[in-house]
One Martini backbone bead per residue (centre of mass of N, CA, C, O) as a GRO file, in nm:
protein
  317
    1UNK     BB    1  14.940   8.504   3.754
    2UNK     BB    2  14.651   8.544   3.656
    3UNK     BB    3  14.551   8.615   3.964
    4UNK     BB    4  14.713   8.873   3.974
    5UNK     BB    5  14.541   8.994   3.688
    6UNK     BB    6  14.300   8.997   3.823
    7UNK     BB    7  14.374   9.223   4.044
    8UNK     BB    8  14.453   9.460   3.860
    9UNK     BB    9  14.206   9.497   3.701
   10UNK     BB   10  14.022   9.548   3.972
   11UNK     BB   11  14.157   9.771   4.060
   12UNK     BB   12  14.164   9.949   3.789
   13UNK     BB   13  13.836   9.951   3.824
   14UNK     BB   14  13.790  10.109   4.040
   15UNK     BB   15  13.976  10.338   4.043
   16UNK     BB   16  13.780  10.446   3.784
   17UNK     BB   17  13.552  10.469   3.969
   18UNK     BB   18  13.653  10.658   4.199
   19UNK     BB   19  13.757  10.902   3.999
   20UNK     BB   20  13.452  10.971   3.909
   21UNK     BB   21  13.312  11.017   4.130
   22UNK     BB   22  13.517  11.272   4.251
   23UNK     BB   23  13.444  11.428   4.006
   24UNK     BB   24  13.160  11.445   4.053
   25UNK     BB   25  13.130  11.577   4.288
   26UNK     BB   26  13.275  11.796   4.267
   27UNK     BB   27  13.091  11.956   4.127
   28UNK     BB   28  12.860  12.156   4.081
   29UNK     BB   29  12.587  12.225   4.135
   30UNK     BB   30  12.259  12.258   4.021
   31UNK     BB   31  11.999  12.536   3.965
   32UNK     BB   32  11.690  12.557   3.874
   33UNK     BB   33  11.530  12.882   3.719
   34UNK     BB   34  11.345  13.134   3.718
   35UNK     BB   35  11.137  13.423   3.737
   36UNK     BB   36  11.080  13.466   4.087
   37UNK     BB   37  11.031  13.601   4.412
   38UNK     BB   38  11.023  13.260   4.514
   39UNK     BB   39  11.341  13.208   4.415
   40UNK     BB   40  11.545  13.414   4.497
   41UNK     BB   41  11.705  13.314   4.778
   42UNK     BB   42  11.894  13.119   4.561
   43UNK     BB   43  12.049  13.360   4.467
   44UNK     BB   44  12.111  13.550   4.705
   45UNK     BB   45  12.323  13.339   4.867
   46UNK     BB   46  12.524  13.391   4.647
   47UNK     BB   47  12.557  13.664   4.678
   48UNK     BB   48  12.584  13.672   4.986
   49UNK     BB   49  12.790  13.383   5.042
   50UNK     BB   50  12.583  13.119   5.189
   51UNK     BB   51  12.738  12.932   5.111
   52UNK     BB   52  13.027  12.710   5.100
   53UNK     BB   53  12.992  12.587   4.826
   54UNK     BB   54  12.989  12.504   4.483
   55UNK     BB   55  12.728  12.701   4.320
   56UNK     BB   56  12.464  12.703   4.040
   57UNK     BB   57  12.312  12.934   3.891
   58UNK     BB   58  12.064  12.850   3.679
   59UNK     BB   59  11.913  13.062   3.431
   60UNK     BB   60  11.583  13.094   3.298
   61UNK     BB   61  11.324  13.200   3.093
   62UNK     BB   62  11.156  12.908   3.166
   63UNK     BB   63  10.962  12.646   3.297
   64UNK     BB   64  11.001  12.478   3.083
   65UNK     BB   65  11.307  12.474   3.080
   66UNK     BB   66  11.359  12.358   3.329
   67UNK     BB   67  11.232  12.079   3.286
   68UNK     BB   68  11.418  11.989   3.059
   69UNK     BB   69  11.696  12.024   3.215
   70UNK     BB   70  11.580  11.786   3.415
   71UNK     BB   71  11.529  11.559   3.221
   72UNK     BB   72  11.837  11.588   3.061
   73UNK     BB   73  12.069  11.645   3.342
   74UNK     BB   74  12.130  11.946   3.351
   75UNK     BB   75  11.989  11.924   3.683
   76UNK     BB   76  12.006  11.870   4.027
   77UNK     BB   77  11.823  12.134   4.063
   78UNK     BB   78  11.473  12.229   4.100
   79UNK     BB   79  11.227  12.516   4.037
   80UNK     BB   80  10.898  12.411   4.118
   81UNK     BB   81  10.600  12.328   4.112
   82UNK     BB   82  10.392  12.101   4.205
   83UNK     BB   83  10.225  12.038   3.973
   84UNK     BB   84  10.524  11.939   3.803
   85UNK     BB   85  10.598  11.709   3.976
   86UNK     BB   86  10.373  11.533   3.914
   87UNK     BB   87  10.411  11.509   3.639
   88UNK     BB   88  10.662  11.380   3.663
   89UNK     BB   89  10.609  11.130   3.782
   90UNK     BB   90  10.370  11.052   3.581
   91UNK     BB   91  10.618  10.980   3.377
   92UNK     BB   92  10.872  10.860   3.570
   93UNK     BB   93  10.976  11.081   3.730
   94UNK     BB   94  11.188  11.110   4.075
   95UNK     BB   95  11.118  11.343   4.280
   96UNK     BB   96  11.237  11.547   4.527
   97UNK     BB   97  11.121  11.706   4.840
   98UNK     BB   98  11.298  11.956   5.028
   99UNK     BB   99  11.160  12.227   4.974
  100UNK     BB  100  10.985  12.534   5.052
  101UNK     BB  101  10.978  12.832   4.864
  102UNK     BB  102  10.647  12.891   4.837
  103UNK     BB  103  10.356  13.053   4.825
  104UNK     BB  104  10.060  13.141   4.629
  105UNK     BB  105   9.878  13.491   4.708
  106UNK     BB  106   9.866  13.627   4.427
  107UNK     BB  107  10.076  13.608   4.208
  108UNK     BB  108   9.925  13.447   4.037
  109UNK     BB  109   9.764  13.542   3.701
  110UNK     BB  110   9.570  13.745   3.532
  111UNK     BB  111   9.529  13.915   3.240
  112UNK     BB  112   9.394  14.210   3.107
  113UNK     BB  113   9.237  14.449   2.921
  114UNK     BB  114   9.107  14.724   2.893
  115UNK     BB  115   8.756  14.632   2.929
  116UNK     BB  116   8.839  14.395   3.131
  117UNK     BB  117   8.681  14.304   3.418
  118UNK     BB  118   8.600  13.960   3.384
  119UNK     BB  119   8.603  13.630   3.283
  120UNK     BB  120   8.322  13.642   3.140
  121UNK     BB  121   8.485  13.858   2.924
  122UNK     BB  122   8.628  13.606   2.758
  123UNK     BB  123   8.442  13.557   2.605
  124UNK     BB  124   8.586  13.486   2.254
  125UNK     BB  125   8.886  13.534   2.369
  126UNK     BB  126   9.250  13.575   2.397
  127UNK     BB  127   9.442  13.324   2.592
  128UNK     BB  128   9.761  13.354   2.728
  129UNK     BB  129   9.987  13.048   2.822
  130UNK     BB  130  10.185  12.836   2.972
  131UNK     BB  131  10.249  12.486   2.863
  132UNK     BB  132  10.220  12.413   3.141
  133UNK     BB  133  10.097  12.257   3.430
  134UNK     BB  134  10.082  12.562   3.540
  135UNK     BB  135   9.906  12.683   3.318
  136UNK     BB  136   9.687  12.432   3.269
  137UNK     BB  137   9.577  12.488   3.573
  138UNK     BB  138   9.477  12.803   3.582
  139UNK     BB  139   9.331  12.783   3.395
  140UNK     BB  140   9.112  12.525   3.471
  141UNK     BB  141   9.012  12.667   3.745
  142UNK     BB  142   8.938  12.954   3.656
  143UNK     BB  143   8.698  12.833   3.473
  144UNK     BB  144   8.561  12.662   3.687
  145UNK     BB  145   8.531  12.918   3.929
  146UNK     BB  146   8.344  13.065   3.666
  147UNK     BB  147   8.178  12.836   3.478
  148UNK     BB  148   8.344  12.757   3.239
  149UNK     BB  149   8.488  12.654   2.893
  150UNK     BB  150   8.731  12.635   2.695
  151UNK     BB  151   8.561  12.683   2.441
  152UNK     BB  152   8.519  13.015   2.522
  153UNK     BB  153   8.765  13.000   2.412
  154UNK     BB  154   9.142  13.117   2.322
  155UNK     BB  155   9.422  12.945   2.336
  156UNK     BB  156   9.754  13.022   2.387
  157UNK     BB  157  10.083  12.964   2.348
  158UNK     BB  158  10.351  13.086   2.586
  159UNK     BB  159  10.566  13.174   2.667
  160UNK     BB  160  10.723  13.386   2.932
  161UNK     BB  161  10.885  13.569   2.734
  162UNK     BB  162  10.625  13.672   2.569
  163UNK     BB  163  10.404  13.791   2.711
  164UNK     BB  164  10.457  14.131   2.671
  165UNK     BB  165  10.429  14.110   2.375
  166UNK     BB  166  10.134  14.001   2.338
  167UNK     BB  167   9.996  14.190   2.476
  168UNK     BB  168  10.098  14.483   2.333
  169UNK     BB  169  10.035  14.326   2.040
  170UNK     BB  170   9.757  14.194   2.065
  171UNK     BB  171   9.770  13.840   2.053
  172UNK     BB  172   9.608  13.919   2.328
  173UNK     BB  173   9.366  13.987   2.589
  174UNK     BB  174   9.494  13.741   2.773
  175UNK     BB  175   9.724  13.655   3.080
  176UNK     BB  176   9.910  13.437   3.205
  177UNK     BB  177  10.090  13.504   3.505
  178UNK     BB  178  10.398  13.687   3.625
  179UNK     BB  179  10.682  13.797   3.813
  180UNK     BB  180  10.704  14.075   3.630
  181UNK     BB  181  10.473  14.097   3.441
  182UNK     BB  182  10.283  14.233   3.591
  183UNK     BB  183  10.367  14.494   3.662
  184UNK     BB  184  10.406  14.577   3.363
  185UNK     BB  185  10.104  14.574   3.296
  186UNK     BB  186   9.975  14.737   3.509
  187UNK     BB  187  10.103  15.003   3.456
  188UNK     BB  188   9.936  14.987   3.149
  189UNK     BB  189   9.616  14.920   3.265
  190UNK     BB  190   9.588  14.650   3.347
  191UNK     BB  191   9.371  14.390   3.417
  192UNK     BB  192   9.297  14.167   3.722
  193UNK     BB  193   9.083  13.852   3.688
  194UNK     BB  194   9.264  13.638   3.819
  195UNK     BB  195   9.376  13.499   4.149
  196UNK     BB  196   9.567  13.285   4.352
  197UNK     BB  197   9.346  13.395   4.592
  198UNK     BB  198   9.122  13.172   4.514
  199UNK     BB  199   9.358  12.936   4.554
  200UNK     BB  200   9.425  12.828   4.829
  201UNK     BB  201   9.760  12.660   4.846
  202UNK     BB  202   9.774  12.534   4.492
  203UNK     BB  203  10.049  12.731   4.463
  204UNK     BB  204  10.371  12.566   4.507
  205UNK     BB  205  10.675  12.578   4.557
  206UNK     BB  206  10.970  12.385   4.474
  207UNK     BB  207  11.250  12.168   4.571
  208UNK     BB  208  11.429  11.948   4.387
  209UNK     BB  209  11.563  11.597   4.359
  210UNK     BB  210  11.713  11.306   4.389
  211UNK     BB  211  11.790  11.060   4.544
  212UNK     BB  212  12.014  11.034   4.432
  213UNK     BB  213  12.159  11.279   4.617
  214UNK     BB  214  12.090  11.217   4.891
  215UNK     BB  215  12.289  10.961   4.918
  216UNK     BB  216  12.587  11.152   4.780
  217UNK     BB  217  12.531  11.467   4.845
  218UNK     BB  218  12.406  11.591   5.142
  219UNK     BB  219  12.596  11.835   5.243
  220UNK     BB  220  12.570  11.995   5.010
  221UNK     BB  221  12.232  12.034   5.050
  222UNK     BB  222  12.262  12.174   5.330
  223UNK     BB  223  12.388  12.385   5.214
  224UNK     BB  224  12.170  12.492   5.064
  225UNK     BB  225  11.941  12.525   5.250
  226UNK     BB  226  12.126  12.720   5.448
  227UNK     BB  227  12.159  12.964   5.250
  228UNK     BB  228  11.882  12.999   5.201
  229UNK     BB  229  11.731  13.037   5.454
  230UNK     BB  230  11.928  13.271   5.535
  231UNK     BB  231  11.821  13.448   5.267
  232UNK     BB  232  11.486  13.449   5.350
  233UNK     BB  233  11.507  13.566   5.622
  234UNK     BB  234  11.603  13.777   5.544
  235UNK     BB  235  11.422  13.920   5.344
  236UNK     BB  236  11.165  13.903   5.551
  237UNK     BB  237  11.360  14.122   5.756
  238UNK     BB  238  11.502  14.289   5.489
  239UNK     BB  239  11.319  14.425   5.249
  240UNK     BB  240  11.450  14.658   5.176
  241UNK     BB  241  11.754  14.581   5.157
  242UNK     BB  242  11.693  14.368   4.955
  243UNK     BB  243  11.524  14.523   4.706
  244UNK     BB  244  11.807  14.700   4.646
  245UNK     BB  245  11.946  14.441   4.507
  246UNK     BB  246  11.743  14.276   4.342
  247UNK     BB  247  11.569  14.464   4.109
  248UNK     BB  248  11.741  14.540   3.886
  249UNK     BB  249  11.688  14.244   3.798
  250UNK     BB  250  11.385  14.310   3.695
  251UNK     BB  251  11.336  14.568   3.623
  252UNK     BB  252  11.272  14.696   3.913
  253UNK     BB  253  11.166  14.870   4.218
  254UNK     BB  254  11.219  14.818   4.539
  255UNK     BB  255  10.890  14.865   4.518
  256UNK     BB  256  10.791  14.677   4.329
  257UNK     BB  257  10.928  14.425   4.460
  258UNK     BB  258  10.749  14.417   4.745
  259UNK     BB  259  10.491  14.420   4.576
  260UNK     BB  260  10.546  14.085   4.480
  261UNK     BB  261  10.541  13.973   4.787
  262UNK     BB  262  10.239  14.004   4.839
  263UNK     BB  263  10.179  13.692   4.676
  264UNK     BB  264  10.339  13.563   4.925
  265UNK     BB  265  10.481  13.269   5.079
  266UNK     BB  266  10.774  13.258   5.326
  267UNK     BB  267  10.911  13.004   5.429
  268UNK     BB  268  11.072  12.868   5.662
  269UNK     BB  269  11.229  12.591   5.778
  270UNK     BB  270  11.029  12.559   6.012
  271UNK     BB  271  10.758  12.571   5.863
  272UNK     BB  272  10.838  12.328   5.665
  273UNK     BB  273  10.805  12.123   5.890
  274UNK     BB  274  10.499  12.208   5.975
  275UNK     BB  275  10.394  12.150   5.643
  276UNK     BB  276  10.510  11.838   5.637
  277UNK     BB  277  10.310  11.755   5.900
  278UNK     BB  278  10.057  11.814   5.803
  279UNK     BB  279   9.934  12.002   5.491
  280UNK     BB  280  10.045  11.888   5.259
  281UNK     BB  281   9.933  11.554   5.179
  282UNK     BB  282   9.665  11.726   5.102
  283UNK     BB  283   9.762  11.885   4.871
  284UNK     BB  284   9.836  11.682   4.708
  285UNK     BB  285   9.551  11.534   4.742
  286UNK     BB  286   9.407  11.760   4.542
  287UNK     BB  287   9.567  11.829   4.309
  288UNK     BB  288   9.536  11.556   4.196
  289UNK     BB  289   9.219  11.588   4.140
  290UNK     BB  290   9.251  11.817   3.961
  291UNK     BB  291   9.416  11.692   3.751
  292UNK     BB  292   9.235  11.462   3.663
  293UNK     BB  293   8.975  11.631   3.597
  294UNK     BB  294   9.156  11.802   3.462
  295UNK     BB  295   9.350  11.642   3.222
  296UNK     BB  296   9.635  11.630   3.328
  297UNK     BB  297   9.629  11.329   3.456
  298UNK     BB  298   9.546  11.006   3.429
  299UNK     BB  299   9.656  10.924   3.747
  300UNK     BB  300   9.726  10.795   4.031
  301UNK     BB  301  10.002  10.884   4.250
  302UNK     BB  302  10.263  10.795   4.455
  303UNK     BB  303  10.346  11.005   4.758
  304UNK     BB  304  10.542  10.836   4.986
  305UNK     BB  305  10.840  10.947   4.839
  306UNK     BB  306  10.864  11.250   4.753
  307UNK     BB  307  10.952  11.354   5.061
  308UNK     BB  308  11.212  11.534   5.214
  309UNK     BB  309  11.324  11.651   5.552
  310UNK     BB  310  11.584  11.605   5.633
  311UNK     BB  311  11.773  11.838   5.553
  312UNK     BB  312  11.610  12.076   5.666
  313UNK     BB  313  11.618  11.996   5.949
  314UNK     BB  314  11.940  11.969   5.996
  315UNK     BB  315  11.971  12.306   6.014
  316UNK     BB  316  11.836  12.329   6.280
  317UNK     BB  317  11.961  12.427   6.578
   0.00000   0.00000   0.00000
């Protein structure tokens, strides 16, 4: 009798987590991002029903927004630049790369006051930019690169939601910003004194998921990346098309929305594997090195299981 009633409770206790596991499936996936035309195809797939499965496409306000709601699982997948996953790594967070979604050249910027127009004239001015990896690489590179030293100027940490609003109100003389930021202040003759084509190549977006949801959720991940494909390939190949289609939610026309794909490189699925093949794990490697250096990172981490290209693979027929 007794041993009847332990298999009652083992079944008991099966079934009750076995009830968890398919309510925790059913759930819909969740992709974090912030607002960017290098992550638009992750939006536009929805929006022109290329998912199969029931997608959530949750926008934030800035990638640092993004980094938060990631670390404290409130999403499964996440649109972040490369060197803010190698920040998550360094922290003990196990992010897992499974597809390129954009390169910057020329995307991510700098922008001063009318009057500024070289790096060497922000001597003694104040510079804003968003305090996340990726804000806090763009200004150490743009200063290496231009032989400046942090001393030499002065630093405000800015939302991304913050920067039109501190340029336009004078609380900073220039911006490390992006689009659509970029276009907005521009059109008020800003000048761009230092983008991301002077460091070609070490600013990648990626999208990232953990482990385990690779291992228990892959075929709604294939489902994902295949209606994303679908969407960026669209994108690429019918850019005015598209263009009038997403615009207007950047609150730009889709004359400036085609001008903003510009500064970018939207790597097809295809292509996501000849980069995962080759130059890659240079990339990786280079970006260390400068992390390091310019002491965003304490130390060198293991990134030999950073990257599945398997999902990516499978979609290609």
């Amino acid at each position: 009798m007794r041993n009847l009633f332990k298999v009652f409770i083992f079944v008991t206790i099966a079934l009750l987590f076995t009830s968890c596991d398919n309510k925790i499936s059913n759930d819909p996936l969740r992709i974090g991002m912030n607002d960017w035309p290098g992550y638009e195809s992750l939006s536009l797939a929805k929006t022109k029903k290329y998912y199969k499965n029931n997608v959530k496409i949750v926008e934030m306000g800035s990638a640092s927004e993004v980094l938060r709601a990631y670390k404290n699982g409130a999403l499964e997948l996440a649109a972040l630049t490369l060197d803010e996953v190698l920040l998550l790594r360094s922290q003990g967070f196990k992010p897992v790369v499974i597809a390129i979604l954009d390169i910057s050249h020329g995307g991510d910027v700098i922008i001063a006051k009318k009057g500024i127009s070289n790096m060497k004239e922000l001597k003694g001015k104040t510079l804003g930019f968003e305090y996340t990896a990726l804000g806090s690489y763009i200004v150490a590179r743009a200063l290496e690169i231009n032989n400046m030293k942090h001393s030499e100027l002065t630093l405000v940490p800015l939302e991304f939601s913050e920067h039109e609003s501190a340029f336009e109100k004078n609380k900073v003389d220039a911006v490390v910003t992006f689009e659509p930021v970029r276009s907005y202040l521009l059109a008020q003759n800003a000048n761009e004194i230092f983008t991301s084509k002077e460091m070609p190549g070490e600013i990648v977006d990626v999208l990232v998921v953990t482990k385990s949801l690779i291992e228990n959720r892959k075929e709604e991940l294939k489902d994902i990346l295949k209606g994303w494909g679908k969407a960026q390939q669209y994108l690429v190949e019918e850019t005015p098309k598209a263009a009038i289609e997403i615009a207007a939610r950047y609150k730009l026309s889709p004359k400036e929305f085609i001008s903003s794909l510009d500064g970018l490189e939207l790597p097809t699925a295809k292509e996501n594997l000849n980069i995962f093949s080759s130059s890659f794990s240079n990339v990786l490697e280079n970006l260390q090195n400068v992390m390091i250096s310019n002491k965003l990172m304490g130390k060198r981490i293991d990134t030999s299981d950073m990257i599945d290209s398997s999902i990516i693979k499978s979609t290609i027929d």
